[in-house]
C-alpha positions as CSV (number, residue, x, y, z in Angstrom):
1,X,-8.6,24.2,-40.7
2,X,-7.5,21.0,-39.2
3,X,-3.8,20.5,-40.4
4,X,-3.5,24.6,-40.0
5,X,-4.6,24.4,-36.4
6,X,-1.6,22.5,-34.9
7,X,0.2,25.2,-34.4
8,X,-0.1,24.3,-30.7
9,X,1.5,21.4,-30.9
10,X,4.2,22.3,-33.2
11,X,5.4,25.3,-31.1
12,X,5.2,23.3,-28.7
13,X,6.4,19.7,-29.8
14,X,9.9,21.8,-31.5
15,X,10.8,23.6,-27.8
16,X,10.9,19.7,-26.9
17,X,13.0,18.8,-29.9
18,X,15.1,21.4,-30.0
19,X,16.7,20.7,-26.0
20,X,16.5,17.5,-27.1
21,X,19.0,18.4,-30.8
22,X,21.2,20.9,-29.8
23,X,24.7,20.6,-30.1
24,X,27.2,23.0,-28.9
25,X,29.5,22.3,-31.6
26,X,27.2,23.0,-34.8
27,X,27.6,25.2,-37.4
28,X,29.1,28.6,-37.5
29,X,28.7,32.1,-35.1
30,X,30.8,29.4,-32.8
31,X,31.3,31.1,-28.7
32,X,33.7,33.8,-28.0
33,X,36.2,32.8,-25.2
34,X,34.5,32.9,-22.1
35,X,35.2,36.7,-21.1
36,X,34.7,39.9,-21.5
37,X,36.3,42.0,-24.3
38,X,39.6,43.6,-24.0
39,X,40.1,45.9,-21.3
40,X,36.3,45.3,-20.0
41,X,35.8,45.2,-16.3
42,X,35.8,42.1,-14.9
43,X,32.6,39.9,-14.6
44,X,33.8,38.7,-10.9
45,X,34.4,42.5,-10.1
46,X,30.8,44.3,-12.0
47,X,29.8,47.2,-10.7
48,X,27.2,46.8,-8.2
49,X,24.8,49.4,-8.5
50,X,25.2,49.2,-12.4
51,X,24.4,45.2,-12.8
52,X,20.7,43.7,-12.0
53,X,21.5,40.1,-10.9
54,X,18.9,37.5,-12.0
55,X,18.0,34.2,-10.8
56,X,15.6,30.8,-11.8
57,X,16.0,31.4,-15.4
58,X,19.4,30.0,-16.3
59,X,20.3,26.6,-15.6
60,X,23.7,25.4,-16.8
61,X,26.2,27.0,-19.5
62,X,24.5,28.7,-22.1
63,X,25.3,27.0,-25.8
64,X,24.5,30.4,-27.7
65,X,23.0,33.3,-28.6
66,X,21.0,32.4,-31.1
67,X,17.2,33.6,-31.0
68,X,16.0,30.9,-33.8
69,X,17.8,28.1,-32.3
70,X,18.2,26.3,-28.8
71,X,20.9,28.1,-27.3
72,X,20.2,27.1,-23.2
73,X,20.4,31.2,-22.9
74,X,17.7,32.4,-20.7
75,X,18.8,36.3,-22.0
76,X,16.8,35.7,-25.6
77,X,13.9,34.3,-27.1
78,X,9.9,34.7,-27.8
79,X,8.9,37.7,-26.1
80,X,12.3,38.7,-24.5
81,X,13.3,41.7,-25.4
82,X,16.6,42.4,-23.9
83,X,19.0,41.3,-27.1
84,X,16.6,40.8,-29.6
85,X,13.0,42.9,-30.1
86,X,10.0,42.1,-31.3
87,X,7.7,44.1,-33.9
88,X,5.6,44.7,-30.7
89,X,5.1,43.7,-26.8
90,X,2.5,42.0,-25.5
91,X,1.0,43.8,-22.4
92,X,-0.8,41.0,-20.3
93,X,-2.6,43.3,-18.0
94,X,-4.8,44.7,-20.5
95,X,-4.1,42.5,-23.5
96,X,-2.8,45.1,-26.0
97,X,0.1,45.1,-28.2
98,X,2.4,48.2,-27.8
99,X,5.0,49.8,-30.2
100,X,8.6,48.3,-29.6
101,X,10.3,48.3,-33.7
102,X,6.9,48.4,-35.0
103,X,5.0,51.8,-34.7
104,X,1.4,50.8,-35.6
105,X,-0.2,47.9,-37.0
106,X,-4.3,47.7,-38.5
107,X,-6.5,45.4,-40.1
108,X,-8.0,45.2,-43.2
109,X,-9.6,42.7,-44.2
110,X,-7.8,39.5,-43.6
111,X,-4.1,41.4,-44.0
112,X,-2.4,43.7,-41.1
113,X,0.0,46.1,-42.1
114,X,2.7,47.1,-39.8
115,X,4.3,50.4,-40.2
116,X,8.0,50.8,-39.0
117,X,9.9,52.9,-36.4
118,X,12.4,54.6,-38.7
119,X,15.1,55.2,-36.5
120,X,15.8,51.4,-35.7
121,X,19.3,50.3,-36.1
122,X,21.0,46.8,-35.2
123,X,23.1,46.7,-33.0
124,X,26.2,46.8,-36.1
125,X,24.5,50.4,-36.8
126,X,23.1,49.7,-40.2
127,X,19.0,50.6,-39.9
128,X,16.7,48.2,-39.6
129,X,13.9,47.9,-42.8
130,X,11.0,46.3,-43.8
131,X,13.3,43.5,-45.2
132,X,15.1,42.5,-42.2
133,X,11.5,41.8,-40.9
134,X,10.3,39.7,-43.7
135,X,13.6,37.7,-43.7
136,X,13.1,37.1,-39.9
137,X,9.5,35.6,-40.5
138,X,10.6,33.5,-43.6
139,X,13.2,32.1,-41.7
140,X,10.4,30.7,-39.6
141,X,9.2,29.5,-42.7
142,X,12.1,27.6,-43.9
143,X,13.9,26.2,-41.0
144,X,12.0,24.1,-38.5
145,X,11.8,26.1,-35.0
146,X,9.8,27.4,-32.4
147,X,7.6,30.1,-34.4
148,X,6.9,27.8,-37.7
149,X,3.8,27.6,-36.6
150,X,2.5,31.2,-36.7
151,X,2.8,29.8,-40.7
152,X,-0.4,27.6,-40.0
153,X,-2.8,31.1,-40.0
154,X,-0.2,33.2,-42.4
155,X,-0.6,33.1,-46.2
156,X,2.5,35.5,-47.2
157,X,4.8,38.5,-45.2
158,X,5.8,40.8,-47.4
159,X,6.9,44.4,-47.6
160,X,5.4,47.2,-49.7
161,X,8.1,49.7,-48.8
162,X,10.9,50.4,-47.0
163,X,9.1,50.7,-43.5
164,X,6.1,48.7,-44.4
165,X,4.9,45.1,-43.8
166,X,2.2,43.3,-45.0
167,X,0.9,39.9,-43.1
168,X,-2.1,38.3,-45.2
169,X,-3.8,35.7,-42.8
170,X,-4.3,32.6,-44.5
171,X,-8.0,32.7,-46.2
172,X,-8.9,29.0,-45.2
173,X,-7.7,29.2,-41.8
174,X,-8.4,33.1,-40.4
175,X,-7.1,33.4,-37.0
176,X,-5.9,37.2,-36.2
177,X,-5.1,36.3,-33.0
178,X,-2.5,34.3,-34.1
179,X,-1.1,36.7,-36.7
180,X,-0.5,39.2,-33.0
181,X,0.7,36.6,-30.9
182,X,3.5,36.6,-34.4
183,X,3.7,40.2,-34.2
184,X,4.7,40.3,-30.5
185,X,7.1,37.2,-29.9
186,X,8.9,36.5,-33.4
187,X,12.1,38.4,-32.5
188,X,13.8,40.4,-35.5
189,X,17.2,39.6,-36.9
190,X,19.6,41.1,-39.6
191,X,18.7,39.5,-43.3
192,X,22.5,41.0,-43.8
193,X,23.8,38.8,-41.0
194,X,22.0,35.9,-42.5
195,X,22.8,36.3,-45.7
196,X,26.1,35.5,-45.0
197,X,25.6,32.4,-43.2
198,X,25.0,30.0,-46.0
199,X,22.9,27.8,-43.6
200,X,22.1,24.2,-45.2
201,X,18.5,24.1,-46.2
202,X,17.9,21.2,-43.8
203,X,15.3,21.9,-41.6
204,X,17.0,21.2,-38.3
205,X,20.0,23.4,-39.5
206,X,18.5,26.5,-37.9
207,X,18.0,25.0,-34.7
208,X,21.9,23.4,-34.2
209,X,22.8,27.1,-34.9
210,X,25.4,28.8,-32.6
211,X,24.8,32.2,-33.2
212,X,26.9,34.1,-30.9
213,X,27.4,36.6,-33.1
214,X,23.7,37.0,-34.4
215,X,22.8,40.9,-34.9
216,X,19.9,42.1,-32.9
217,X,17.9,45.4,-32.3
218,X,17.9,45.4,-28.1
219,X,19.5,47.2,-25.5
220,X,22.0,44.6,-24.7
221,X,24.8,43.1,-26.2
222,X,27.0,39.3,-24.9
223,X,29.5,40.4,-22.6
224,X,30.6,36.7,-20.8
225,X,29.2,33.4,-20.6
226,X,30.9,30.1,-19.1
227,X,29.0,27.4,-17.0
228,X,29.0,29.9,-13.4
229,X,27.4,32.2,-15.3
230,X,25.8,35.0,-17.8
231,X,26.4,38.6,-18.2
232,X,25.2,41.1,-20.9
233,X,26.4,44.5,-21.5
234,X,24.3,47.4,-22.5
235,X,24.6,48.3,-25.9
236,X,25.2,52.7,-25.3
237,X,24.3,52.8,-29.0
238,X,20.9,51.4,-28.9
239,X,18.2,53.1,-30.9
240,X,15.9,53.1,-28.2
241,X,17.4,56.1,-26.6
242,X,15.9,57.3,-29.6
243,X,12.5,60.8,-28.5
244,X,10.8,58.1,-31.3
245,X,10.9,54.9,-28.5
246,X,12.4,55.4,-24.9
247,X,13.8,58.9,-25.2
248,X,17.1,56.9,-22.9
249,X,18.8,54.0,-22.5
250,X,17.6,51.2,-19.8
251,X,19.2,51.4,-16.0
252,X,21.5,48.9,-15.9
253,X,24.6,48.7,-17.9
254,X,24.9,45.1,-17.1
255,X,22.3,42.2,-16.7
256,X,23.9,38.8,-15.2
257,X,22.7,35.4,-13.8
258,X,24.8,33.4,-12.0
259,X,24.1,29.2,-12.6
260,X,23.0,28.0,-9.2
261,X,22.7,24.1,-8.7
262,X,19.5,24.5,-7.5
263,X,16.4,26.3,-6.0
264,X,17.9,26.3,-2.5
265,X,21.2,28.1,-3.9
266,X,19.3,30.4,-6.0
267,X,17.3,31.2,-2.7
268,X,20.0,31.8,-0.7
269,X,21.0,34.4,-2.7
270,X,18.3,36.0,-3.0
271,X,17.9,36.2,0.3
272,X,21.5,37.7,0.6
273,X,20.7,40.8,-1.9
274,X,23.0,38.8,-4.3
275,X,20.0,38.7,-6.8
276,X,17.5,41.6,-7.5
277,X,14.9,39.7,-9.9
278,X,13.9,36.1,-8.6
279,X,12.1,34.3,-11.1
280,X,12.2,31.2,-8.4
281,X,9.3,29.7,-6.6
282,X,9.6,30.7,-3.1
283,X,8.1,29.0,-0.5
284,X,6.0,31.5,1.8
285,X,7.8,34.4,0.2
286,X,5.7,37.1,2.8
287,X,8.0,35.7,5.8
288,X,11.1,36.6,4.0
289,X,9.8,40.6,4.2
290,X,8.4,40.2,7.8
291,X,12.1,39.3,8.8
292,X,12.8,42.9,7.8
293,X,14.6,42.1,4.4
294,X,14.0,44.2,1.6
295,X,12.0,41.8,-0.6
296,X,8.7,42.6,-2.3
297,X,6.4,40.9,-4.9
298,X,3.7,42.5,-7.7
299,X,1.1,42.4,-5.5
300,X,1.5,42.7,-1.7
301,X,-0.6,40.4,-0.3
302,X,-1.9,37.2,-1.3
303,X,-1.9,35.6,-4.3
304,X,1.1,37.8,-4.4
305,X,1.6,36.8,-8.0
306,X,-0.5,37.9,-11.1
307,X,-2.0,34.5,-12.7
308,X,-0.7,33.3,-15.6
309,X,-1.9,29.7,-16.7
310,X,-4.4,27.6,-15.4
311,X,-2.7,23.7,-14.1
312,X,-5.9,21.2,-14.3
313,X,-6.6,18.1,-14.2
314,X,-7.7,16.5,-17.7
315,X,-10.2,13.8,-17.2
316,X,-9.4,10.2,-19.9
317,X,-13.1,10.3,-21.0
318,X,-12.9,7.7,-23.3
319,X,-12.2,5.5,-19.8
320,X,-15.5,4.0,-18.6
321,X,-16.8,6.1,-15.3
322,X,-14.9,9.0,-16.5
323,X,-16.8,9.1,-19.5
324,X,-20.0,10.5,-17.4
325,X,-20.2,14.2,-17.1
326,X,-22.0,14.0,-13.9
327,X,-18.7,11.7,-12.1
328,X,-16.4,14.2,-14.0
329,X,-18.3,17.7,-12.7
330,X,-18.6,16.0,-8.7
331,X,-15.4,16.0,-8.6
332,X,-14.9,19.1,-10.1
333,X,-17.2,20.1,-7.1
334,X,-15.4,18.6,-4.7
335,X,-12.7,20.3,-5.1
336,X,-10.9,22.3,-1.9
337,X,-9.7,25.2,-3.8
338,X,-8.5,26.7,-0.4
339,X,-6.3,23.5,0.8
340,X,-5.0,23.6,-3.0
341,X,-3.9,27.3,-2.9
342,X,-2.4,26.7,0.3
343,X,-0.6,23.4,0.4
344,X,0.0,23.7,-3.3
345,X,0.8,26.9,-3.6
346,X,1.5,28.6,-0.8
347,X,-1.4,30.9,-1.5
348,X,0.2,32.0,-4.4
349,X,-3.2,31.5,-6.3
350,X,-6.2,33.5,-6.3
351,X,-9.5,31.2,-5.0
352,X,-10.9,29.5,-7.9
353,X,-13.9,30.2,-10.0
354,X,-14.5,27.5,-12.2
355,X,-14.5,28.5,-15.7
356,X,-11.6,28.5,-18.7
357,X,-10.9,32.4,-18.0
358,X,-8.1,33.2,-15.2
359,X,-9.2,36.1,-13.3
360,X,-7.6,39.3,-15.2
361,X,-9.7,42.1,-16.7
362,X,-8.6,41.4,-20.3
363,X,-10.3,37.6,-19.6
364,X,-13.3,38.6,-17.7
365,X,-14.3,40.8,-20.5
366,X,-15.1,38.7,-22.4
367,X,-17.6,37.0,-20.5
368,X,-21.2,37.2,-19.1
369,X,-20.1,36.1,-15.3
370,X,-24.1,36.4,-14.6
371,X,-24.9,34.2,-17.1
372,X,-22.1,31.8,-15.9
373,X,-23.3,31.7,-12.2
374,X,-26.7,28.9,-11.8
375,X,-23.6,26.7,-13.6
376,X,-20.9,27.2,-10.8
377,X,-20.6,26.4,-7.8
378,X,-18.9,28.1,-4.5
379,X,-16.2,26.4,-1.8
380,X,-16.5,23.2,-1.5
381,X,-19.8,21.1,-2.5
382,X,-19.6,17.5,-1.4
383,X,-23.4,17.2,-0.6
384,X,-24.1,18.5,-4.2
385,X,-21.8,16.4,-5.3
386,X,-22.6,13.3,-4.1
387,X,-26.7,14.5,-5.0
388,X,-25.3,14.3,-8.5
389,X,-23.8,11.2,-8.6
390,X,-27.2,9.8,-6.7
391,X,-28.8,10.9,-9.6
392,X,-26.7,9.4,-12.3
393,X,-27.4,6.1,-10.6
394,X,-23.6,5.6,-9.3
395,X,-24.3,3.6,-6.1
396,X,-22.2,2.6,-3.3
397,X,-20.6,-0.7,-2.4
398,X,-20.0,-2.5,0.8
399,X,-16.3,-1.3,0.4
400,X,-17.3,2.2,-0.2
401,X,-16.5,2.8,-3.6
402,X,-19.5,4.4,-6.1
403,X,-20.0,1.5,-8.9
404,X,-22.7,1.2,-11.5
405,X,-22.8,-1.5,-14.5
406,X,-19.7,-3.5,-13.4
407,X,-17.7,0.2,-13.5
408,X,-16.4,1.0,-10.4
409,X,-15.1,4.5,-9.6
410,X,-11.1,3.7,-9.2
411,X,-8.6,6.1,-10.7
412,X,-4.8,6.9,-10.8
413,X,-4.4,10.7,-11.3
414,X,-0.6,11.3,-12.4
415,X,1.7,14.4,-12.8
416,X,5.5,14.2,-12.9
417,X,7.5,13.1,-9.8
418,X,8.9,16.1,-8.2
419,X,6.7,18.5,-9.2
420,X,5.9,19.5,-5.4
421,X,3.3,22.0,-6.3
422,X,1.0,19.6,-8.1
423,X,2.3,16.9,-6.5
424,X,0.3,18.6,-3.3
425,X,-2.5,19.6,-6.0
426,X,-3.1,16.0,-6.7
427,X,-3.4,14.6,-3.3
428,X,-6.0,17.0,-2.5
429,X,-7.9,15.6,-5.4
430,X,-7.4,12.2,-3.8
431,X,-8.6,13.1,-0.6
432,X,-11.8,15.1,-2.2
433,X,-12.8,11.7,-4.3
434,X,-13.2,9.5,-1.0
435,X,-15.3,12.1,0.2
436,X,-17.8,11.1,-2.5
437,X,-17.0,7.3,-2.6
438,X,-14.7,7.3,-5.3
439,X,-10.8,5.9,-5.2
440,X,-8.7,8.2,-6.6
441,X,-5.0,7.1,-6.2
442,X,-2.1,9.5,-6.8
443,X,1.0,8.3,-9.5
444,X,4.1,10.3,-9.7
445,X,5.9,8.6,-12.7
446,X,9.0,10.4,-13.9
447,X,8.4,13.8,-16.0
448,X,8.9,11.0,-19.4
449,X,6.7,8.5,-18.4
450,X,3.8,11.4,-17.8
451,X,4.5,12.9,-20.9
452,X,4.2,9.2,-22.9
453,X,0.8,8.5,-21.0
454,X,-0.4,12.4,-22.1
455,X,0.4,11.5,-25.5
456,X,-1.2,8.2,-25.6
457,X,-4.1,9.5,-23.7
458,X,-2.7,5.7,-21.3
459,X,-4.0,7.7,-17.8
460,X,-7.0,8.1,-16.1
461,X,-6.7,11.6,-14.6
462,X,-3.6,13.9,-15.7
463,X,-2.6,17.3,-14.7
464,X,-1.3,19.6,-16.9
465,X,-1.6,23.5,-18.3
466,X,-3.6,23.6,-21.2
467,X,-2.9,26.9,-23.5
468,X,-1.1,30.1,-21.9
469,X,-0.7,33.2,-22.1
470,X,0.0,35.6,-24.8
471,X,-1.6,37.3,-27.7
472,X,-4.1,34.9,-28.7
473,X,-5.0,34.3,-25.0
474,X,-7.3,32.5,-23.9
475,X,-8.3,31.0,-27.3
476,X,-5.5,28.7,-27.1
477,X,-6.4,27.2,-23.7
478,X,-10.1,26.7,-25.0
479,X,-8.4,25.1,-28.2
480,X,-6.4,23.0,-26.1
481,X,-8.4,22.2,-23.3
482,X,-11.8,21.8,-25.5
483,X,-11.3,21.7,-28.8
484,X,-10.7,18.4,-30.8
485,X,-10.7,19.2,-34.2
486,X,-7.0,18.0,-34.4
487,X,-7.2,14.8,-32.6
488,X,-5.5,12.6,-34.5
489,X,-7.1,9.0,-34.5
490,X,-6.7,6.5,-31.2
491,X,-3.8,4.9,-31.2
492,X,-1.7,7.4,-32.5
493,X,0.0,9.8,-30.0
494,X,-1.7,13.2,-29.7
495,X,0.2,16.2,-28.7
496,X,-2.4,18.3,-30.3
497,X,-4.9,19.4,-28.1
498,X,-8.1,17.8,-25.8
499,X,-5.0,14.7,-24.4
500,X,-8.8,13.7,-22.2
501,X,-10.0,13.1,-26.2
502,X,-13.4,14.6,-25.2
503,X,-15.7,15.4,-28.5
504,X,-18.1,18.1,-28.4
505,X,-19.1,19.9,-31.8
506,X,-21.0,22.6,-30.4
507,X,-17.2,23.3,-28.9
508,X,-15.2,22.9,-31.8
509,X,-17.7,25.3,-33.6
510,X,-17.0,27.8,-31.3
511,X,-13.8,27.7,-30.9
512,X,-13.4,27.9,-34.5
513,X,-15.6,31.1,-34.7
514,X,-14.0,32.5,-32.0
515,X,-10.5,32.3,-33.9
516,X,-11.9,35.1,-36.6
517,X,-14.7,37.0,-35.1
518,X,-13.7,40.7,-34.3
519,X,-17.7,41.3,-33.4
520,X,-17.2,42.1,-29.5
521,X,-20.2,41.8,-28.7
522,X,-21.2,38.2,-30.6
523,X,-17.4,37.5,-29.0
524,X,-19.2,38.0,-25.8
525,X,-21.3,35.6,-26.6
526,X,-19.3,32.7,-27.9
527,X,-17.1,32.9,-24.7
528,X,-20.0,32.7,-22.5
529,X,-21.4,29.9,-24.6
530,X,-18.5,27.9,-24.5
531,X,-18.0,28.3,-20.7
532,X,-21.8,27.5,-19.8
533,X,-20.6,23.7,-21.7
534,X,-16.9,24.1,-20.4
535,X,-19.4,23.9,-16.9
536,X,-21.9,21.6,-17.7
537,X,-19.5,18.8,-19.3
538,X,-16.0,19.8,-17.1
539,X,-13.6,18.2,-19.5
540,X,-11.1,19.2,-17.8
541,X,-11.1,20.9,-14.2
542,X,-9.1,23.8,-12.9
543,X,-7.2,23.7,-9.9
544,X,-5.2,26.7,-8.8
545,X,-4.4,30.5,-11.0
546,X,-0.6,29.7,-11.4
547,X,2.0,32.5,-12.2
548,X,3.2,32.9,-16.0
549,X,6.4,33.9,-14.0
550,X,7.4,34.6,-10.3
551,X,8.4,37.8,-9.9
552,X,10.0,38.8,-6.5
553,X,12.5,41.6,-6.4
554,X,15.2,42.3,-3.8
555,X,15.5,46.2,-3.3
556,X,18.4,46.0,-1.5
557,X,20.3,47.7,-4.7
558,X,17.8,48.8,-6.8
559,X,14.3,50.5,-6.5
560,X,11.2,51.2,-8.9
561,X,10.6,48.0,-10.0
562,X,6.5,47.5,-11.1
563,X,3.6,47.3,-8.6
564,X,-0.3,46.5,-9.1
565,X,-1.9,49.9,-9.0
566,X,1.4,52.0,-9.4
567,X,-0.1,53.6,-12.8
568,X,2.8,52.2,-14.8
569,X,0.6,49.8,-16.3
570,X,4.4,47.9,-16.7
571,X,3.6,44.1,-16.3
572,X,5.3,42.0,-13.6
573,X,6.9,40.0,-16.2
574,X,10.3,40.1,-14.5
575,X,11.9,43.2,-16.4
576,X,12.1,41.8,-19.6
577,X,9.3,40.1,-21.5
578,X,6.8,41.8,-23.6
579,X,5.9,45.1,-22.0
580,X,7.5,44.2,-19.0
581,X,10.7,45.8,-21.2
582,X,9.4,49.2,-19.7
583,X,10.5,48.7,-16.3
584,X,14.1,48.7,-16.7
585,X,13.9,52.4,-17.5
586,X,12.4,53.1,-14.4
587,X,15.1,51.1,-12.2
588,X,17.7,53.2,-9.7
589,X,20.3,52.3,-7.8
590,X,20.3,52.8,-4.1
């Protein structure tokens, strides 16, 4: 399983490459002028009760509209469904895959067959078939870009009929987790339009791709693009008006995003009922609301924000001090979860439980939290703490500091400069180690420098956001945060998994049973299991639940946009991710 595994890294690693490749002048589907087409209303004139404004997802021009390549376009890609669709959307408030071209999908064995929605049609009008879906996964297999990795845990896609797909999991590496999180964020795309193309079989050739002219399945269509901003047009024609899908077409007839220089622009904005979906953090967002504007998040009182990911600090274990569970777990207990949420956060975070699971039904299921209680710990513990590191023989100095053999308890912890929110995060951490005689000293290299020292594993304590969320939620973060299967050897950079190269093979064996076992009751198990040593040894150590996405929304213009408890079961994934898709149907204008 090892090589197969890295699909973590490589999704990850090619996001980094491809920003890093893309050329605006490569290959062809080259940019339409920068307007709208003939006799189209003007994009400095758009109606204002037919456009949803967006913000804090667009920076600078976009350089495309391809789905497979980097394009700098904030309207496609992954799970975003408003140009392109996937197979099926990812719901993250109860973890289950929805129709969106696919009707149905079911396992058998170690291949799931998807069955089609015959009435779906690109947005040329030819329908879409079971070929169009294979194409869009081999392209993944060919060309080197963000999805080749869901070919680490797939053997073969291949269609049996018209409206049929077949994906057999790969025997020697069995993760169907992995073969869902494909099914609901590989976007579909004509084989026709392709097979034109005549792309180069290099590797990179997919990812220098234009594309402004690649043929989709969603709602919307490119309208205008230049380097103020973004607008797409809704496509009248799309199948989803279809009884089979939506029964109509979405709300808005355009989406738009102006390019603001920054947060404080974007803000402004906002602010001004200029912008309708804010995907920007907002500082103390509630005081916007009790000034009387018409502003409202997901949840209307604190954490405001469902949770997402899970920012922590990743302890260098293979550095002497660090190496002792007992200094890693005091601090751990040390923590001030409440001074991190609101500092940090701006109590944008629910208060921490330490564990690997963020606090959403679809997580807590699959644990025993009774079981996971005599290994936790509640607020803040500095007398246990400092009881434990009594015990492990870790004595004080005249200068204060906790030494023991000749290793003294000093320790940079780093994250990237500017990053206010764990900048904050880290200081607290700073402040909780003198509290139990250690010197923990905050660094703040440049975002480069922190990402060369994660690589290298060249840092004593690190923050970062192991895993994420999607289909194969959480097993990713426990592969990344705990397992190290895939480490490659010292010395050689690891963007892998485990960057705290911390070895535990009761872990790995857990996390690799917990990639293929369907058994929810032995799942149970395996997640409790893996948390009671997640607690015991504290590899890493979670500081704050973090939004996947902000999502505040200015009603000024338009109403009915998702709440918790509003029985939509419509995720606040800012109108257009996964299942979050829904809510545009529900949108009205004022």
């Amino acid at each position: 399983m090892k090589t197969a595994r890295k699909i973590i890294s490589l999704v990850i690693v090619l996001m980094v490459v491809c920003g890093a490749l893309f050329a605006s002048g490569s290959q062809s589907g080259a940019a339409p002028a920068a307007s709208g087409s003939s006799g189209a209303v003007s994009v400095d004139t758009l109606p204002r009760k037919e456009t949803l404004y967006y913000n804090g997802l667009q920076w600078g021009a976009p350089g495309g509209n391809n789905p497979y390549g980097n394009s700098n376009n904030a309207f496609i890609g992954g799970e975003r469904q408003l140009q392109f669709e996937t197979l099926f959307l990812y719901n993250m408030l109860d973890g289950k895959l929805y129709p969106q071209i696919g009707d149905s999908y079911a396992w058998s064995g170690q291949n799931l067959t998807v069955k089609l929605n015959q009435n779906v049609k690109f947005s040329d009008g030819s329908a879409l078939t079971a070929a169009d879906v294979v194409n869009s996964f081999v392209l993944a297999q060919k060309y080197s870009i963000a999805a080749s990795g869901y070919w680490a845990y797939l053997d073969s896609v291949s269609s049996t009929d018209n409206y049929t797909v077949v994906f057999k999991g790969k025997p020697s590496n069995f993760n169907p987790k992995y073969v869902e999180a494909a099914i609901s964020a590989h976007p579909i795309t004509s084989k026709a339009y392709w097979d034109k193309q005549n792309l180069s079989s290099d590797p990179s050739a997919m990812i220098q791709f234009v594309g402004w002219d690649v043929i989709g399945t969603g709602p919307y269509l490119p309208y205008f693009h230049d380097d103020t901003k973004m607008v797409i047009v809704r496509n009248d024609n799309y199948w989803g008006k279809h009884a089979s899908r939506y029964g109509k077409l979405p709300t808005p007839k355009y989406v738009a995003h102006n390019v603001y220089k920054d947060n404080t622009s974007g803000d402004e904005a906002f602010r001004a009922g200029q912008v309708d979906m804010s995907q920007q953090f907002i500082t103390q967002v509630w005081r916007i609301w009790e000034s009387g504007a018409p502003v409202e998040t997901y949840i209307p009182q604190a954490p405001y924000y469902f949770p997402g990911v899970i920012p922590m600090i990743i302890f260098n274990t293979t550095k002497p001090g660090l190496n002792d569970p007992a200094v890693r777990r005091a601090i751990a207990m040390s923590l001030d979860y409440d001074m991190i949420g609101t500092n940090a956060m701006s109590g944008y975070t629910a208060k921490m439980v330490p564990s690997l699971m963020l606090p959403v039904p679809a997580e807590q299921a699959l644990i025993d939290t009774e079981a996971l209680k005599p290994y936790q710990w509640s607020g803040v513990d500095i007398a246990g703490a400092n009881k434990l590191l009594d015990q492990a023989g870790w004595v004080r100095g005249a200068d204060g500091i906790r030494a023991k053999g000749g290793v003294k308890l000093s320790f940079k912890a780093e994250c990237p400069y500017g990053w206010a929110d764990w900048n904050a995060s880290l200081e607290v951490v700073a402040q909780s180690g003198r509290a139990l005689g250690m010197d923990i000293q905050t660094y703040f290299p440049e975002s480069p420098i922190w990402q060369q020292d994660k690589d290298n594993t060249t840092f004593d304590i690190l923050m970062d956001s192991p895993g994420g969320t999607g289909a194969a939620s959480p097993w990713t973060r426990a592969y990344a945060a705990m397992g190290s299967q895939d480490i490659p050897p010292a010395g050689t950079p690891n963007r892998v998994q485990n960057w705290g190269r911390w070895v535990n093979q009761e872990a790995n064996q857990i996390i690799n049973q917990l990639a293929s076992e369907t058994d929810a009751a032995k799942v149970k198990q395996l997640w409790t299991r893996l948390n009671i040593i997640y607690l015991q040894e504290m590899p890493t150590a979670g500081l704050m639940y973090r939004p996947g996405l902000f999502h505040t929304v200015n009603t000024s213009v338009w109403t009915g946009f998702p709440k918790i408890n509003d029985g939509s079961n419509i995720p606040p994934t800012i109108c257009c991710d996964g299942y979050g898709i829904k809510a545009l149907y529900n949108l009205k204008a004022k």
